[in-house]
Structure formats: C-alpha cells, structure tokens
KEKE-606237 format. One record per residue (C-alpha): residue number from 1; residue in one letter; y, x, z. Coordinates in nm, 3 decimals. Each point is the difference from the previous one (the first is absolute). Example, Ala and Ser with C-alpha at 12.3 -4.5 7.8 and 13.67 -1.06 7.14 Angstrom:
2
<atom><n>1</n><res>a</res><v>-0.450</v><u>1.230</u><w>0.780</w></atom>
<atom><n>2</n><res>s</res><v>0.344</v><u>0.137</u><w>-0.066</w></atom>
This chain:
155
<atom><n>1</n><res>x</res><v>0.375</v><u>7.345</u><w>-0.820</w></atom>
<atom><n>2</n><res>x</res><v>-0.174</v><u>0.109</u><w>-0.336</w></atom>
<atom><n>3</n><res>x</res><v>0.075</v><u>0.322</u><w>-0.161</w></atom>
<atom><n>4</n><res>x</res><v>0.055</v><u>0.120</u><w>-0.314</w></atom>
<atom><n>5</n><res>x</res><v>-0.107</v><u>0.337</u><w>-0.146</w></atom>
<atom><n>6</n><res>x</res><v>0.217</v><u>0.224</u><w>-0.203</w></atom>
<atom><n>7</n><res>x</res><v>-0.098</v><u>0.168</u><w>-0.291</w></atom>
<atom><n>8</n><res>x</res><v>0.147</v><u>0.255</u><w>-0.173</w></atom>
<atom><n>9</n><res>x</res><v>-0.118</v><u>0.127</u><w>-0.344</w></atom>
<atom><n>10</n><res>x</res><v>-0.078</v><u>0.351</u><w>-0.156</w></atom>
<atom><n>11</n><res>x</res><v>-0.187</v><u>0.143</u><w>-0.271</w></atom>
<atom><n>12</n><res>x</res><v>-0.334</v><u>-0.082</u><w>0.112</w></atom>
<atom><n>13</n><res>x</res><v>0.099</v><u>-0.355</u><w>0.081</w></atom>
<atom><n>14</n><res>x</res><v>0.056</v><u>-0.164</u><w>0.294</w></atom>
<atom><n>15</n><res>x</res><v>0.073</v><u>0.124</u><w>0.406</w></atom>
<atom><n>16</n><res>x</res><v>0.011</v><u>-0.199</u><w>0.290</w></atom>
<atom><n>17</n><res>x</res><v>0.306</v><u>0.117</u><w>0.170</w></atom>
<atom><n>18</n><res>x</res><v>0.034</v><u>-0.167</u><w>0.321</w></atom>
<atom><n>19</n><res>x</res><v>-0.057</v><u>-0.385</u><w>0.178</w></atom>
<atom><n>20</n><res>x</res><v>0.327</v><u>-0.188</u><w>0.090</w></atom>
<atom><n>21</n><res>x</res><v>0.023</v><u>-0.360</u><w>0.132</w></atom>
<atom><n>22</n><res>x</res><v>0.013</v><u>-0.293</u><w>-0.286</w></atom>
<atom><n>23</n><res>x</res><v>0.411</v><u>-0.218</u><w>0.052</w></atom>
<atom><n>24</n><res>x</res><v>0.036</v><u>-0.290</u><w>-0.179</w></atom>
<atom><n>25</n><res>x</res><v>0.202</v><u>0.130</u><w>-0.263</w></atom>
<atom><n>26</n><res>x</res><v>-0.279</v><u>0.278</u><w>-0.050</w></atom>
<atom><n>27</n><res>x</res><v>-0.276</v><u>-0.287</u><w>-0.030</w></atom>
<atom><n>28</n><res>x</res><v>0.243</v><u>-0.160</u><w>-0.257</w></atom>
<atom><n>29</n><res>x</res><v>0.061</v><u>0.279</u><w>-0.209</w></atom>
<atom><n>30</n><res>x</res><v>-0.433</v><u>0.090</u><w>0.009</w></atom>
<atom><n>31</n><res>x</res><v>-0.055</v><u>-0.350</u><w>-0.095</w></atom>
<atom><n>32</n><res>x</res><v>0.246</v><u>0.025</u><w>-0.303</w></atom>
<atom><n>33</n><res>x</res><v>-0.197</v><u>0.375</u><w>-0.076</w></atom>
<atom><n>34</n><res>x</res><v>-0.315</v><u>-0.187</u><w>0.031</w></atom>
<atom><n>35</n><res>x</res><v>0.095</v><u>-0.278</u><w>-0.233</w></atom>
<atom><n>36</n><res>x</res><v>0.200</v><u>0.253</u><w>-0.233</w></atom>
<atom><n>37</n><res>x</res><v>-0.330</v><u>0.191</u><w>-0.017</w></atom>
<atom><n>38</n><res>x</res><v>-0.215</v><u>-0.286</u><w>-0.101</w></atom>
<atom><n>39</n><res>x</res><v>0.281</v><u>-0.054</u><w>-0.326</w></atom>
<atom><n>40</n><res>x</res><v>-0.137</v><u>0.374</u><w>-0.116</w></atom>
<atom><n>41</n><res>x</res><v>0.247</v><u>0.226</u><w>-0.192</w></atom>
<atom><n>42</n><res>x</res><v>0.252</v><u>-0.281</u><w>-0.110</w></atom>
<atom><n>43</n><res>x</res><v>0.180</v><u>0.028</u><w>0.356</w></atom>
<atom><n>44</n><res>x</res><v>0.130</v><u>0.363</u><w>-0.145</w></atom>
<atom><n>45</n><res>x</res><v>0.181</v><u>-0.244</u><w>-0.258</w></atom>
<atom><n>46</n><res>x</res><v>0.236</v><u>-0.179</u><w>0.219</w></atom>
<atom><n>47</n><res>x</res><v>0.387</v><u>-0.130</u><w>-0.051</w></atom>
<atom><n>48</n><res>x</res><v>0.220</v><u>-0.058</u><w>0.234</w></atom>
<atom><n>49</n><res>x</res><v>0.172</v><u>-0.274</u><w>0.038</w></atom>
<atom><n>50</n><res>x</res><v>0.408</v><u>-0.022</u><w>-0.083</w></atom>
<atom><n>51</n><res>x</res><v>0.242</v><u>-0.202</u><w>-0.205</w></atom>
<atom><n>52</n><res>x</res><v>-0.030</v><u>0.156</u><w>-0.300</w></atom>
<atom><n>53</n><res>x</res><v>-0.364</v><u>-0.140</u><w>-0.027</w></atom>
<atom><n>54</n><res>x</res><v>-0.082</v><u>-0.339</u><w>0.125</w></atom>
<atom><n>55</n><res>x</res><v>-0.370</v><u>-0.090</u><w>0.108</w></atom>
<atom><n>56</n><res>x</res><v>-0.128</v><u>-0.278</u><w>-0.186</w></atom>
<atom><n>57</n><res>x</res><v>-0.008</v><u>-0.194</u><w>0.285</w></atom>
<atom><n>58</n><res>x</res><v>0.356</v><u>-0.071</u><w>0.046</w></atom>
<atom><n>59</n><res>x</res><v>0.105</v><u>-0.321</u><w>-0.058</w></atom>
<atom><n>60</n><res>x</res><v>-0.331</v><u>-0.184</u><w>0.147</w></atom>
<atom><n>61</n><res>x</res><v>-0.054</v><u>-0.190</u><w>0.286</w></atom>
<atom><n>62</n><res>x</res><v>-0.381</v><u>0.026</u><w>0.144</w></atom>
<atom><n>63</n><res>x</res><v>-0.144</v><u>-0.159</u><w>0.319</w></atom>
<atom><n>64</n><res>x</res><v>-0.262</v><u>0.210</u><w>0.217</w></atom>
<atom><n>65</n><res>x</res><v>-0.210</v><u>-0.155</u><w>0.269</w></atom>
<atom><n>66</n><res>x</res><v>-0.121</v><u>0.331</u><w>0.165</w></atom>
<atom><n>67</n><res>x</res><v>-0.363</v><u>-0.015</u><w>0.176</w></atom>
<atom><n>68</n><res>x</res><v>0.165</v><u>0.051</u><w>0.325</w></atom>
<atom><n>69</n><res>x</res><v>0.157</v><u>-0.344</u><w>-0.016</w></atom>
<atom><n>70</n><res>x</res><v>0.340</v><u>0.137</u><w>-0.084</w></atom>
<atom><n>71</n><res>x</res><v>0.160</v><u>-0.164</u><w>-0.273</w></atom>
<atom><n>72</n><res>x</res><v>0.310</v><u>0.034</u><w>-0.250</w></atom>
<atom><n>73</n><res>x</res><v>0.191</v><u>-0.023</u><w>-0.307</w></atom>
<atom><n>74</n><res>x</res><v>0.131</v><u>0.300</u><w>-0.180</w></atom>
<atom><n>75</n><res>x</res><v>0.239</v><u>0.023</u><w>-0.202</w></atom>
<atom><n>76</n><res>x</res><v>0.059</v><u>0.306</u><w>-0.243</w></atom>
<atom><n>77</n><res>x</res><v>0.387</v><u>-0.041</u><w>-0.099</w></atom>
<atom><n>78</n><res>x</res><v>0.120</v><u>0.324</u><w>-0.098</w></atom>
<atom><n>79</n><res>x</res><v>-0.202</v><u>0.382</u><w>0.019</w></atom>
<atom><n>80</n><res>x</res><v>0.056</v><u>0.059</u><w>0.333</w></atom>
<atom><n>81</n><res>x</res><v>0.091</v><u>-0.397</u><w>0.106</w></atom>
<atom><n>82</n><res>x</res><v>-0.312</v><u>-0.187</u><w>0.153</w></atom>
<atom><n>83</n><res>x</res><v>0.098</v><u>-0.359</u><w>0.140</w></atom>
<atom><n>84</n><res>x</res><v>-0.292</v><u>-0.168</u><w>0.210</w></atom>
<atom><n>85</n><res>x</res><v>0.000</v><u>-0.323</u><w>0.208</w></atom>
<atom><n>86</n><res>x</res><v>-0.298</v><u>-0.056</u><w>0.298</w></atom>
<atom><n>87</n><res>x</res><v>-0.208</v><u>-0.252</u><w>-0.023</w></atom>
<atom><n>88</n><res>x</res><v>-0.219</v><u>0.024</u><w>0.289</w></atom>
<atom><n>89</n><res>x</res><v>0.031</v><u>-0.032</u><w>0.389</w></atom>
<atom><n>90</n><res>x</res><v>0.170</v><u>0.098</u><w>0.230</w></atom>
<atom><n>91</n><res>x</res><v>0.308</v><u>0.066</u><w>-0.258</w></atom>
<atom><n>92</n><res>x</res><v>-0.038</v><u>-0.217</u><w>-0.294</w></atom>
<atom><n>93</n><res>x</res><v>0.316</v><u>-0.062</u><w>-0.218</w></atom>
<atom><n>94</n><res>x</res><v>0.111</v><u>0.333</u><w>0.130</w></atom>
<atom><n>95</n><res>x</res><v>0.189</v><u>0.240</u><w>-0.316</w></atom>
<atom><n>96</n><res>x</res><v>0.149</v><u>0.270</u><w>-0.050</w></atom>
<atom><n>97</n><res>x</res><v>0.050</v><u>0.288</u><w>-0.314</w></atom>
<atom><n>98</n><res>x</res><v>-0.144</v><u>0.345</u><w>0.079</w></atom>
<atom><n>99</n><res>x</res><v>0.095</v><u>0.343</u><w>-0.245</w></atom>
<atom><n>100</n><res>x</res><v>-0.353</v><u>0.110</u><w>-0.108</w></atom>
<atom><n>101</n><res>x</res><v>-0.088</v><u>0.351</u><w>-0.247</w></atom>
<atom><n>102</n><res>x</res><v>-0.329</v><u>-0.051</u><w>-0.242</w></atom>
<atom><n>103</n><res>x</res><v>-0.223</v><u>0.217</u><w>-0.170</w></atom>
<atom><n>104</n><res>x</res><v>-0.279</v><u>-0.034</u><w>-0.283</w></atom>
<atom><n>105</n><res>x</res><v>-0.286</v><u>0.168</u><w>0.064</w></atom>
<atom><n>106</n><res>x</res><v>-0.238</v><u>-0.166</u><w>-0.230</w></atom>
<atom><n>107</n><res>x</res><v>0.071</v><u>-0.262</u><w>-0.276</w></atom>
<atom><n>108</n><res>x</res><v>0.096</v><u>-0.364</u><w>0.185</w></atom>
<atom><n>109</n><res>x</res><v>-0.042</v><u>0.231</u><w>0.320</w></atom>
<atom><n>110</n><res>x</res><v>0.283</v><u>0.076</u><w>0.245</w></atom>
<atom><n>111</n><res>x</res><v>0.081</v><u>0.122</u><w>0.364</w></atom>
<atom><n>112</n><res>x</res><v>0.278</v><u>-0.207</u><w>0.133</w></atom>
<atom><n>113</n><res>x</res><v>0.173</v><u>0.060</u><w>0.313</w></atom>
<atom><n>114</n><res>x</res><v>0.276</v><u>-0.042</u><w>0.170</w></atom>
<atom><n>115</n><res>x</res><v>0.115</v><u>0.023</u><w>0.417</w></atom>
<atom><n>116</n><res>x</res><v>0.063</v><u>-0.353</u><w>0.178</w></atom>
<atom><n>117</n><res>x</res><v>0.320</v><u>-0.078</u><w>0.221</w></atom>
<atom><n>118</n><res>x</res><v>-0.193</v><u>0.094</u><w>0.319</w></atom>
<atom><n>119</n><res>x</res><v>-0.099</v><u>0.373</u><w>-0.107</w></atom>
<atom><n>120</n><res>x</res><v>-0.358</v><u>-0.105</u><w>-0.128</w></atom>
<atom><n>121</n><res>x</res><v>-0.114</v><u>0.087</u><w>-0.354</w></atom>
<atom><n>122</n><res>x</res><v>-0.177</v><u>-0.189</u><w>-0.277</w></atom>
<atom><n>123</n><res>x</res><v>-0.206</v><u>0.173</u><w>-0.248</w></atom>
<atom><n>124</n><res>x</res><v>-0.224</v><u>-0.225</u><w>-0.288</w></atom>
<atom><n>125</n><res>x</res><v>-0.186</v><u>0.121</u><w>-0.268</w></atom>
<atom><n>126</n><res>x</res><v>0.057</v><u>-0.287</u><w>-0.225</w></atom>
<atom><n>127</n><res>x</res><v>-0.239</v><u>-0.019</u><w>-0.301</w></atom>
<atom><n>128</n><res>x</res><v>0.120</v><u>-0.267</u><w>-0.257</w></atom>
<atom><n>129</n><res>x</res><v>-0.256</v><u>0.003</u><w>-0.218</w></atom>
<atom><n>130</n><res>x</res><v>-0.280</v><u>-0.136</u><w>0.245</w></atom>
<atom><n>131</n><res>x</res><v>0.269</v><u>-0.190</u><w>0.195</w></atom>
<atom><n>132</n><res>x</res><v>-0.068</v><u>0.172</u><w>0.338</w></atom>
<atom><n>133</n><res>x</res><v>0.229</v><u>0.123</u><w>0.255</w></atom>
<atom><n>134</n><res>x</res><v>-0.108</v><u>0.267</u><w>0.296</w></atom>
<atom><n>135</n><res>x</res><v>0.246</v><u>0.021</u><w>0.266</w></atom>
<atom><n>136</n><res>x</res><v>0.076</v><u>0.256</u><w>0.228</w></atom>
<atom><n>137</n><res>x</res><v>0.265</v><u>-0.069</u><w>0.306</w></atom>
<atom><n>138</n><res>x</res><v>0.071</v><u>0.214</u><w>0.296</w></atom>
<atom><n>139</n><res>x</res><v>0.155</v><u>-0.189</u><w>0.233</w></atom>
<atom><n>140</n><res>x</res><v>0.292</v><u>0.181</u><w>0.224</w></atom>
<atom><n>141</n><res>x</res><v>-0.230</v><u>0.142</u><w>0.288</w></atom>
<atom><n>142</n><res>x</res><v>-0.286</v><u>-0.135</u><w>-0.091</w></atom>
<atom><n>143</n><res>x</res><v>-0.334</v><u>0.035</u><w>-0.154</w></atom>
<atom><n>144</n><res>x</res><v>-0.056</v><u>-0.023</u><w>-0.403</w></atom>
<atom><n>145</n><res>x</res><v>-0.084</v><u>-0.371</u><w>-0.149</w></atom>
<atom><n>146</n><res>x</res><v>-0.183</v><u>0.032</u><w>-0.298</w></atom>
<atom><n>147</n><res>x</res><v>-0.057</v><u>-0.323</u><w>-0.240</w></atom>
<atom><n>148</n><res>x</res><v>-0.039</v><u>-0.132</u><w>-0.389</w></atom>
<atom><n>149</n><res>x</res><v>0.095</v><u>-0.325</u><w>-0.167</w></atom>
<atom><n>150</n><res>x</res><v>-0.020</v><u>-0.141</u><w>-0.323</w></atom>
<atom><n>151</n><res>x</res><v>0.321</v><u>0.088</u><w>-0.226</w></atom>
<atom><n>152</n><res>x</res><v>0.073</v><u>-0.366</u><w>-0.143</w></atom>
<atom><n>153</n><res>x</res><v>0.301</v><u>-0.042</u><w>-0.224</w></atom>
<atom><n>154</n><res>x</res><v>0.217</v><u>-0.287</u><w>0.079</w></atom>
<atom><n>155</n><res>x</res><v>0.160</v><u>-0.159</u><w>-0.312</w></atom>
C-alpha cells in the first residue's frame, strides 16, 4: 500500500514527522493539495458555498464525457441542487438530484463535491473558463477513479 509522509512545520521550515499508509480519502484530499498548490496563493481566497451567494453556475445545464468513458448531464439548479442524467452504459437514462457545497478558489475555478447514495464521494475541480472538468470519485470500498472532460454548455 503506498505511504504518505507527515510533515509538520516549525521555524526553520519543514519536519518529517512520521510515514503512515495512503486511504483513498487521503489520496483524494493530496490530489486536491496538489492541484490547490499548482493555483498558488489564490486558494487562501476561497468562499464557501451557501444560499446567500449563488455560484454562477446555477441555472446551466452542461454535458461531460469523462476520459474514462463515463458520461453525464449536469444540471446546476439551485447552490447546493445538482441534477444529472447518465448517458453511458451500463446505466444510461439513469437520474437522480444530489445536495452538493462549492467553493472558489480561483476566478471561473471551483471544488465541487458532494457524497453519492451508496457512501462514495465526488470531488471536481471545475474550471469554467477553459471548459475543463477534473473529477475525483471514491467509490464505497474501493480504490480512487480519477478523470477530466470537457465542460460543454448545453443551451
């Protein structure tokens, strides 16, 4: 199984602490530090999601055809709403409505996640300027799936 070493940090920078083994969740959360790294400073700028502020996403519809195969519509209906419909095998035409949180990290950047019915958890980093989606999902009990699609808008 591979490990992960711990670091804590002091004056003269930083320790290694100790090796423990990498989870899924733990190789979820490093790959969101990794790709929250690569932003620079502006992730120390980031909103959280909640009524009181909608995302400008709401209200559109975008289809994603993932590069492992997997393929969907999502729907953004409210801030915390997401709507999606399957479009590939072996459960296409399958829909349902999921509660998802948000945050901006970047302009036209967010982290969007949200837990499926089955225990497993979705995490994208969704960046609407360049029209790209990176997805994260941890299946219940089993290993990480990591994949990207195209973010296009559907009218």
């Amino acid at each position: 199984m591979p490990s992960v070493m711990l670091l804590t940090s002091n004056s003269d920078g930083f320790n290694a602490t100790r090796t423990r083994p990498l989870t899924h969740c733990a190789r979820l959360i490093l790959n969101m530090l990794f790709a929250c790294a690569w932003l620079g400073p502006s992730i120390t700028q980031a909103t959280p999601g909640g009524d009181h502020d909608a995302p400008p996403f709401v209200g559109q519809r975008f289809v994603l055809a993932y590069s492992n195969g997997f393929r969907v519509v999502d729907e953004f209906v409210t801030s915390d709403e997401l709507r999606f419909t399957v479009l590939s095998p072996p459960t296409p035409g399958r829909s349902g409505t999921v509660h998802y949180r948000w945050s901006a990290i970047a302009p036209h950047l967010y982290v969007i996640r949200w837990t499926e019915a089955d225990g497993g958890t979705v995490m994208h980093i969704d960046d609407f300027n360049k029209g790209i989606s990176r997805s994260y999902y941890v299946p219940a009990g089993a290993p990480l799936v990591e994949s990207w699609a195209p973010l296009r808008r559907l009218r």
